[in-house]
LUMFIMAR-702600 format. One record per residue (C-alpha): residue number from 1; residue in three letters; x, y, z. Coordinates in nm, 4 decimals, m for minus. Layout:
N
- resi, resn, u, v, w
- NUM, ALA, X, Y, Z .
...
# end
This chain:
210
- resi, resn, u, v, w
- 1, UNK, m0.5063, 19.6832, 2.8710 .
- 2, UNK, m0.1508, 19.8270, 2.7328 .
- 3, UNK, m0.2106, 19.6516, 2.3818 .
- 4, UNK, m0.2012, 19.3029, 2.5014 .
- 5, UNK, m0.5926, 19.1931, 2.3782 .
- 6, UNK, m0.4571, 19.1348, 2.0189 .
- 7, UNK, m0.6924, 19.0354, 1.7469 .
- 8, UNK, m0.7116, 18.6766, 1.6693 .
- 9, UNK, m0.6532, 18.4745, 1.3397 .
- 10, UNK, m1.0073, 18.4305, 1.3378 .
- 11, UNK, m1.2267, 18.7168, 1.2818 .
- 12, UNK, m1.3992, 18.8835, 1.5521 .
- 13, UNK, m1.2005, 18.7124, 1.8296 .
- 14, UNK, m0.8719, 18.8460, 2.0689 .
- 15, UNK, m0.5881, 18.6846, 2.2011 .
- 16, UNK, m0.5202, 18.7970, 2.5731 .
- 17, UNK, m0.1715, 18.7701, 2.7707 .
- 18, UNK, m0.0577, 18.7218, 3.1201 .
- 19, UNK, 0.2716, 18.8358, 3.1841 .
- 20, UNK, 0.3700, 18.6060, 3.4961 .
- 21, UNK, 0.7699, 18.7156, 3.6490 .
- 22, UNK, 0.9507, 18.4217, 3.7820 .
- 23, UNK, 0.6291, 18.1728, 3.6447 .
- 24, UNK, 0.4751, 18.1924, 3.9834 .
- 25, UNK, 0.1511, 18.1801, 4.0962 .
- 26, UNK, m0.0671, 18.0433, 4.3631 .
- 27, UNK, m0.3423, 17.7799, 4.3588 .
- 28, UNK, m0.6511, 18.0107, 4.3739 .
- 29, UNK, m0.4980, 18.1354, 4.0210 .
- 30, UNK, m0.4805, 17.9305, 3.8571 .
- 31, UNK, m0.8492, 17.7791, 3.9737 .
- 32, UNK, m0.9852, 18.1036, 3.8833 .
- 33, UNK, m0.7875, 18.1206, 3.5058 .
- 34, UNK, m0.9273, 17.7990, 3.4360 .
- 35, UNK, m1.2572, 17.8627, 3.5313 .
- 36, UNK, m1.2239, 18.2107, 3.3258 .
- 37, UNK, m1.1262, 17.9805, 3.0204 .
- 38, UNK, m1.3453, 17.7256, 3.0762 .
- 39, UNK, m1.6467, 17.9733, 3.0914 .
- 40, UNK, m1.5434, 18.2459, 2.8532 .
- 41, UNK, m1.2598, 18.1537, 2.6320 .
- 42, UNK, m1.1867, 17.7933, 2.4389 .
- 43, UNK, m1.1233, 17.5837, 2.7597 .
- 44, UNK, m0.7540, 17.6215, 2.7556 .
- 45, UNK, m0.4599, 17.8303, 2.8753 .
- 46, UNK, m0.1386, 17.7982, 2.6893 .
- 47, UNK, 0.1496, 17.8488, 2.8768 .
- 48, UNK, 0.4759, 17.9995, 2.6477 .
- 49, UNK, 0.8132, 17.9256, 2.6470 .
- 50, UNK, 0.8550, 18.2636, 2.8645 .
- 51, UNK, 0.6289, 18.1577, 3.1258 .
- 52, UNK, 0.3762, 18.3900, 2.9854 .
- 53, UNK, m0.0057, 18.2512, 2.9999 .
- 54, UNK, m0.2404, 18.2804, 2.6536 .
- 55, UNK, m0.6144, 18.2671, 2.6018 .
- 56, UNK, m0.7219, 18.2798, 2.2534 .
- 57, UNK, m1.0485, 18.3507, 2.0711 .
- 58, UNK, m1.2001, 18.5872, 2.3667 .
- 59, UNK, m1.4902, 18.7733, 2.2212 .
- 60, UNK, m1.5106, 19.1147, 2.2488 .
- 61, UNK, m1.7964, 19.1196, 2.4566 .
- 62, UNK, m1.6427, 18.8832, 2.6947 .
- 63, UNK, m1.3233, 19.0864, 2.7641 .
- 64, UNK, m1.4666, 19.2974, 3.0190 .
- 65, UNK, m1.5787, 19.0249, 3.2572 .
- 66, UNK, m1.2486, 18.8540, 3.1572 .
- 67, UNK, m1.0121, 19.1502, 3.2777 .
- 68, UNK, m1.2127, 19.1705, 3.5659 .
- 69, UNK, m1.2280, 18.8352, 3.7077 .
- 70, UNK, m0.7883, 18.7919, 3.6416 .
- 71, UNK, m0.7418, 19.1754, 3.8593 .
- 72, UNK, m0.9651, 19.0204, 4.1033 .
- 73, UNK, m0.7177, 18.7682, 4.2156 .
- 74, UNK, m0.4367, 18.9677, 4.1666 .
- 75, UNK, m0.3179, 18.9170, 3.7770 .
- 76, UNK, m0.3185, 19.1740, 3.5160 .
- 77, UNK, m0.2218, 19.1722, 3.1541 .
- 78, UNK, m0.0091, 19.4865, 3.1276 .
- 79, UNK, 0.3343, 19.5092, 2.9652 .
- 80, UNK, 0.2530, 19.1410, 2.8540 .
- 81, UNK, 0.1944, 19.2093, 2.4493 .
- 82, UNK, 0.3485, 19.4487, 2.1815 .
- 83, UNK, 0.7198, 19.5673, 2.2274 .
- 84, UNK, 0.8002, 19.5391, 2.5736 .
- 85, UNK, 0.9551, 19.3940, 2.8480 .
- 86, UNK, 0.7677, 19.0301, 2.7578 .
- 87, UNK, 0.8657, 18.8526, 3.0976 .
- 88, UNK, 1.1074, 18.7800, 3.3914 .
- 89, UNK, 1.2176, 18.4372, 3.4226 .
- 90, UNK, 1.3737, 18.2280, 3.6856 .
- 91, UNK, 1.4786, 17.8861, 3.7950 .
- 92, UNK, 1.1730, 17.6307, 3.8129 .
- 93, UNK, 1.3092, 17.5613, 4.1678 .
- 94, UNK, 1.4065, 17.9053, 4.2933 .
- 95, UNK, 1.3672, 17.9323, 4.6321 .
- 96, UNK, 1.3533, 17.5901, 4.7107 .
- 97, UNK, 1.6850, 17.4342, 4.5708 .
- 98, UNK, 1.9548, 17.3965, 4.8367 .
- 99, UNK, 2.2441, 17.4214, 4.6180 .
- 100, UNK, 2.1191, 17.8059, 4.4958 .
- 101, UNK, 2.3409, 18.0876, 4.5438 .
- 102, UNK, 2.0692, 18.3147, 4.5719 .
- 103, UNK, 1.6741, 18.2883, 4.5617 .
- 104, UNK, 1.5929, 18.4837, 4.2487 .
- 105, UNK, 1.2444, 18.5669, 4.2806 .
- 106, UNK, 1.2234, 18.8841, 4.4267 .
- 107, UNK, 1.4170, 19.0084, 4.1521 .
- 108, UNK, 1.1973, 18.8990, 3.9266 .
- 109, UNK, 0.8644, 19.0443, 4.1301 .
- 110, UNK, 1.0528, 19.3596, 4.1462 .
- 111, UNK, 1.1459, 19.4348, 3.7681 .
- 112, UNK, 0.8029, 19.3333, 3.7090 .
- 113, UNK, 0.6307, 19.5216, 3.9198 .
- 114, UNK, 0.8361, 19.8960, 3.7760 .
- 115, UNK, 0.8551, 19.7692, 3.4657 .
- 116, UNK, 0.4693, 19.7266, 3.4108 .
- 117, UNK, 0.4137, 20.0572, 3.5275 .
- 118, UNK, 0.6205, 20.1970, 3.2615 .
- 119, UNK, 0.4639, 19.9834, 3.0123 .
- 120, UNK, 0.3727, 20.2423, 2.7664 .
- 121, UNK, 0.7133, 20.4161, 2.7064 .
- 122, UNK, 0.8933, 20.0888, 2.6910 .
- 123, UNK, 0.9314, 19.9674, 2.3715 .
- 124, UNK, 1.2102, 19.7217, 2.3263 .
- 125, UNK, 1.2284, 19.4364, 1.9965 .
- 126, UNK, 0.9581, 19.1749, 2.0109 .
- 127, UNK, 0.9722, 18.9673, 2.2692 .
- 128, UNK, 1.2347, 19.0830, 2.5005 .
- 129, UNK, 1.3260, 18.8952, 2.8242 .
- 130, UNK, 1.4973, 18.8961, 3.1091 .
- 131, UNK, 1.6501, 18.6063, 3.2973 .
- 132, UNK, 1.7354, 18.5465, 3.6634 .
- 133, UNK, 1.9401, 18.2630, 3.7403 .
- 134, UNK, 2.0473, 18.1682, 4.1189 .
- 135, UNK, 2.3020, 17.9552, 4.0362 .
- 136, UNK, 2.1070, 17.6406, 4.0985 .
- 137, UNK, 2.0801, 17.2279, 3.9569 .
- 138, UNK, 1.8079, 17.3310, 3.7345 .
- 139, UNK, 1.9083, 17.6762, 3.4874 .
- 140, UNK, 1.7340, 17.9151, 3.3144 .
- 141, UNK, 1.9198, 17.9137, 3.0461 .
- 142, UNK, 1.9537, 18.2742, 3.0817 .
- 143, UNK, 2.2218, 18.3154, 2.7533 .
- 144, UNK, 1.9195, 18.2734, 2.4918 .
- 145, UNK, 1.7651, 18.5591, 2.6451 .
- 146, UNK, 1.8221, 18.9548, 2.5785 .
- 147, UNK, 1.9170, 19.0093, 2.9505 .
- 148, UNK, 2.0833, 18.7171, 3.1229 .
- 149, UNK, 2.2001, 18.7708, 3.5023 .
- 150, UNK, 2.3127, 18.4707, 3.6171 .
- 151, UNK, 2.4695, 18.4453, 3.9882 .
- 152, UNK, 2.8197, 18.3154, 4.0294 .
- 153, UNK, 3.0256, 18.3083, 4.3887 .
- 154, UNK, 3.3751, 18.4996, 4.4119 .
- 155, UNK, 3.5758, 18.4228, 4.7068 .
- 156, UNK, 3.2711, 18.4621, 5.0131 .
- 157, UNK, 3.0852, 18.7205, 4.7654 .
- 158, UNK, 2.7044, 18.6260, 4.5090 .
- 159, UNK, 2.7180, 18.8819, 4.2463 .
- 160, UNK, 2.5376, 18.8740, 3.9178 .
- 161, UNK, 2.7133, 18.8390, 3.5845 .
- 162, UNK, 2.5593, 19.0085, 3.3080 .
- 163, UNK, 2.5371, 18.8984, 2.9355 .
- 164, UNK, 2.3337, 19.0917, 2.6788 .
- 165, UNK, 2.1823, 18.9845, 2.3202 .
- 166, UNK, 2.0255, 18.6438, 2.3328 .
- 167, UNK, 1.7308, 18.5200, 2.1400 .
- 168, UNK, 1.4866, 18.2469, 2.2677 .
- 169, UNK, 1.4136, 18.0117, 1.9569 .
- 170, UNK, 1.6894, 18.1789, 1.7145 .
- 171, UNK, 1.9856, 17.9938, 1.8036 .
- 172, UNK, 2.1325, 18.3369, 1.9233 .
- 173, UNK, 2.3038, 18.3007, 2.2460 .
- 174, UNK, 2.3895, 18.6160, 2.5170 .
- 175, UNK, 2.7451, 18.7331, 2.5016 .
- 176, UNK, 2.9118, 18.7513, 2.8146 .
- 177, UNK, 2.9894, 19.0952, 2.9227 .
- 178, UNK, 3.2394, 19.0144, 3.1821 .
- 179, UNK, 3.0168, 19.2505, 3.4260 .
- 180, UNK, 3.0105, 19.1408, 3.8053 .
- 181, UNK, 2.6551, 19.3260, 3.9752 .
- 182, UNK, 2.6561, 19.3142, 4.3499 .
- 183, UNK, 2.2952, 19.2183, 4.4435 .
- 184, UNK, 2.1295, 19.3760, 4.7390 .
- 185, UNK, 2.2487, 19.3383, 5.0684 .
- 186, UNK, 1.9453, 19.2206, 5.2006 .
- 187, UNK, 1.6042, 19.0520, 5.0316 .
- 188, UNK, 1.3606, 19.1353, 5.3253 .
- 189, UNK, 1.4394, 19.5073, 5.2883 .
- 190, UNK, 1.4024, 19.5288, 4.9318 .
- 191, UNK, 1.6331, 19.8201, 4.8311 .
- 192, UNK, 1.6698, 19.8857, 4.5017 .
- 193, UNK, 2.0263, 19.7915, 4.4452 .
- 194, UNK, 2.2361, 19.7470, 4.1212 .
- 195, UNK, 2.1127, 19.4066, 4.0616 .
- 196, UNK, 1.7902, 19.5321, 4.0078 .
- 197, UNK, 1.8927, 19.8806, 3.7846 .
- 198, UNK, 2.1022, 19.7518, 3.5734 .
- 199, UNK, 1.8663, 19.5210, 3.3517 .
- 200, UNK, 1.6499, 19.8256, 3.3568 .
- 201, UNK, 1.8649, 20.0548, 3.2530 .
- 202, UNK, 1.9706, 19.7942, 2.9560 .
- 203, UNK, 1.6122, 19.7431, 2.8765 .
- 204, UNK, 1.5221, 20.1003, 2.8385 .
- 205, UNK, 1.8684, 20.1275, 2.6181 .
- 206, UNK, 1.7704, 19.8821, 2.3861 .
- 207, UNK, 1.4325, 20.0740, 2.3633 .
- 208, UNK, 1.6159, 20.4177, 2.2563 .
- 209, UNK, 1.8542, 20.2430, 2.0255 .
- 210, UNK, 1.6060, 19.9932, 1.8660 .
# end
């Protein structure tokens, strides 16, 4: 469960995580968290400022069933808790708002998807994120967060501009690196491309460096 069923204030309880990239998720989801909560948490889901989902005071016993029943419909809580990667974020209306530059969201899916699976080596500060904006009406405010790629038009050209070292809730913004990324030449082939490797490869830096 990659350290992400955290003991609870209260004794004898956990705390369980949902690391969702972009904040998407479909309808049958979130049914099936709420019945999960309803049934073997406290009723509720908290959602976090990172688009992350929270169930508190699981009991032990429960968490089985409860991991179970969130892989079932395609969720898992790895690489949500401790020291890593703690989510992707995007616009609210990615994909939808006509006056994007880009749809962000299978840039988020993507990071999420290799990051989780290096879970275990990755360990950045607390509650490092990652932010993909497309350049639409509604941001992500992508400069309070420890990666911000946000996508900007030169002459006919969408590339990414990079700014590193925000903090969400500390009144520490992202400094603007100056750094133009090229994003991939084409979504529905999904080639890795720079846009993609170089958040990672700041992520994992951060990690080595502390």
């Amino acid at each position: 469960m990659e350290r992400t069923f955290l003991p609870h204030a209260e004794q004898g309880s956990l705390h369980g995580r949902l690391r969702i990239p972009g904040g998407q998720l479909r309808t049958f989801q979130l049914r099936e968290l709420a019945n999960v909560a309803k049934e073997l948490t406290t009723g509720y889901v908290q959602i976090t400022t990172r688009a992350n989902l929270q169930m508190r005071l699981i009991q032990p016993k429960d968490t089985p069933a409860l991991v179970q029943r969130i892989q079932h419909v395609g969720l898992h809580t790895r690489g949500a808790g401790a020291d890593n990667i703690r989510n992707l974020t995007a616009n609210p209306t990615a994909g939808i708002d006509p006056h994007e530059l880009i749809d962000v969201l299978p840039f988020c899916h993507e990071m999420g998807q290799i990051s989780s699976m290096i879970a275990r080596s990755t360990i950045c500060r607390g509650k490092f994120n990652i932010a993909y904006d497309g350049g639409g009406l509604i941001g992500t405010v992508e400069d309070t967060n420890d990666i911000g790629c946000k996508a900007v038009k030169v002459g006919d050209e969408i590339f990414f501009r990079i700014a590193l070292g925000g903090a969400t809730g500390h009144k520490a913004f992202a400094r603007d690196l100056g750094v133009l990324v090229k994003p991939r030449n084409s979504t529905k082939s999904w080639p890795r491309s720079c846009a993609f490797i170089s958040p990672m490869a700041i992520a994992l830096t951060a990690r080595k460096r502390g």
